[in-house]
C-alpha positions, 0 to 999 in steps of 0.5 A: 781170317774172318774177312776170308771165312766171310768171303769163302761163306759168300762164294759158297752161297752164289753157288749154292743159289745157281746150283739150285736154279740148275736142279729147279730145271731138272726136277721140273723135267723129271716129272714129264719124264716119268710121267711119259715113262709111266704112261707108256709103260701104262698102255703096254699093261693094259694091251696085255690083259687077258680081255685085250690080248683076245681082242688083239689076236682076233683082229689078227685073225681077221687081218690074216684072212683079208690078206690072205684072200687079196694074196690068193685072188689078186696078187699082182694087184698086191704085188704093185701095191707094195711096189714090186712088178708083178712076175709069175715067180711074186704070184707064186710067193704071194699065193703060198704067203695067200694060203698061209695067211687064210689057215692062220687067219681060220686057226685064230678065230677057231681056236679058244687059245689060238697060241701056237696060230699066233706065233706061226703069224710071226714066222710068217711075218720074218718070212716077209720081211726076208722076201722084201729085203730080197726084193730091195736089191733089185732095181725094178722095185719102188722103194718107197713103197717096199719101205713102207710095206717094211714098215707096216710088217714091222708094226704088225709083226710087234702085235702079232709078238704082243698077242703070243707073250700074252696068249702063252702068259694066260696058257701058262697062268691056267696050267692045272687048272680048269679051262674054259671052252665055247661060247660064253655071253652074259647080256642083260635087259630091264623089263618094265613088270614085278619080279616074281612075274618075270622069274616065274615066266621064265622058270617055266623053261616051255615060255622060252622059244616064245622069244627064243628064235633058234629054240624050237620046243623044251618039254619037262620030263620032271624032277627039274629036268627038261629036253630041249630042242633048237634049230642048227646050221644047215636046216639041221636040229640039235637036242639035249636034255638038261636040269635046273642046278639051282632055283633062288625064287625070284632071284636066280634060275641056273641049269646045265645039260646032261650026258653026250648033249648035241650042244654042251650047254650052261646057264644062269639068270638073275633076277634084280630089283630095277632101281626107281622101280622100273620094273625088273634087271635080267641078267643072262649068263651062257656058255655053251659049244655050238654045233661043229665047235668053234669052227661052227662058231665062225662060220655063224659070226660069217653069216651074221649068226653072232651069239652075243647078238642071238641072246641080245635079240632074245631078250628083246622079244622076251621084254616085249612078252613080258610087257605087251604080252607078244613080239612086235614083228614088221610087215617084211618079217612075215612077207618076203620080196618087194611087197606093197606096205600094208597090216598084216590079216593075221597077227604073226609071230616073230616066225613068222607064223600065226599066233596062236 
């Protein structure tokens, strides 16, 4: 009994020892598992965050006006390249697919939650996977090329389902509640000079187009409230009137415009102790509605007028200012076309015109 109990005991720990050898192999694999499970899983929630899903949904704006524009003006030219023969029946489809594209491409970028524009690059993206699947039955077409175009309007058409899940999920997250609208820049800049001298240069609002390149004029009119003027497209000119909505002495200025202003505007900036006593951190944070609204926005962005860029380039004059007392300006900033290179007879603004 004993020698049988012994043997059994024996058997049982042989395959207790392979049995275990077995799981060894399969824990060790169960960590890559979960691990490429987890980081797949990782990537999808960070493309749809908030900030990201804007960022998608812009370069699909900005990939649905190329196509859309190679479509209107060379559309054999698209027609080869995703290996159909060009006919007057595929430059019909390719110039109405053209136009779709450019009025989705311009809804996306003009749009603060271009939603409903997104989703309509998916019905458009099931539009041209039909079209493509037609164009497989017949024998006059390059398959590898029509595989490959499939393939890039898949992919595309999985970022265009990405951006409208979480375009509709951040709609659907603000419902009852407020909702941004414009332009809204936050940049900041360290000048080398005292705080107190930096916050009470900028307190005086009537400093600010001496660095401010599209601000023509502030005048105060008292009790905090000021009327500002500022160039606008088209050689046209804008003016609101606004007042300071909080005054921290060299801490933090904040204003906001008033009434039926030509450009709905906010503002704050706050003054830091550099560390290392560097001198002075600015930081500005904008919001405002540019004339003609978002649409206005793009055009500016299309002729190098990017806002981000605009207070950037601001509060670069503005350190200058602060530090040297002027803005340094180039020879070809006050001479227009080719020019000899040589000091200009006259200190310049960054206008272009004579100091004052």
């Amino acid at each position: 009994m004993s020698s049988t109990i012994d043997a059994d005991a024996l058997g049982q720990s042989r395959d207790d020892r392979q049995s275990s050898t077995i799981p060894a192999n399969n824990r060790q694999s169960a960590p890559q598992n979960r691990s490429a499970g987890g980081n797949g899983q990782s990537v999808l929630r960070k493309i749809q965050q908030p900030q990201q899903v804007e960022k998608i949904a812009t370069g699909l704006g900005w990939f649905s006006i190329g196509l859309g524009v190679a479509e209107l003006i060379a559309p054999d030219r698209v027609a080869r390249l995703v290996g159909v023969k060009p006919t007057s029946t595929s430059r019909t489809l390719l110039r109405v697919a053209g136009a779709r594209e450019l009025a989705a491409g311009l809804g996306i970028l003009s749009n603060d939650r271009p939603t409903g524009w997104v989703w309509s690059r998916v019905a458009g993206d099931v539009l041209d996977l039909s079209m493509i699947g037609a164009a497989m039955s017949r024998n006059d077409t390059d398959r590898s090329r029509l595989n490959a175009a499939t393939a890039a309007v898949v992919g595309v058409t999985a970022l265009d389902i990405v951006a409208g899940n979480g375009l509709s999920s951040s709609r659907n997250a603000r419902a009852g509640g407020g909702r941004d609208s414009g332009i809204h820049v936050k940049r900041s800049i360290t000048v080398g000079r005292p705080r107190d001298e930096v916050y009470s240069f900028w307190h005086d609002f009537q400093n600010l187009p001496r660095f401010m390149k599209h601000l023509e004029s502030v005048t105060l009119t008292g009790n905090g409230r000021s009327h500002w003027k500022a160039k606008a497209p088209a050689g046209s000119s804008v003016e609101w009137d606004a007042e300071i909505t909080a005054d921290q002495p060299n801490e933090l200025i904040a204003w906001h415009s008033l009434g039926n202003a030509d450009v709905r505007n906010s503002g704050m900036v706050r003054f830091a102790q550099a560390p290392g006593g560097r001198g002075t951190e600015v930081h500005v944070d904008i919001r405002y509605e540019p004339p003609g609204g978002k649409l206005g926005a793009l055009l500016g962005k299309l002729f190098g007028e990017e806002p981000g860029g605009q207070i950037a380039d601001d509060l670069r004059r503005f350190k200058q200012v602060m530090e040297i007392g002027e803005v340094m300006v180039s020879d070809a900033t006050v001479t227009e076309g080719p020019h000899p290179a040589k000091p200009t007879e006259r200190t310049m603004n960054f206008r272009g015109q004579p100091s004052a």
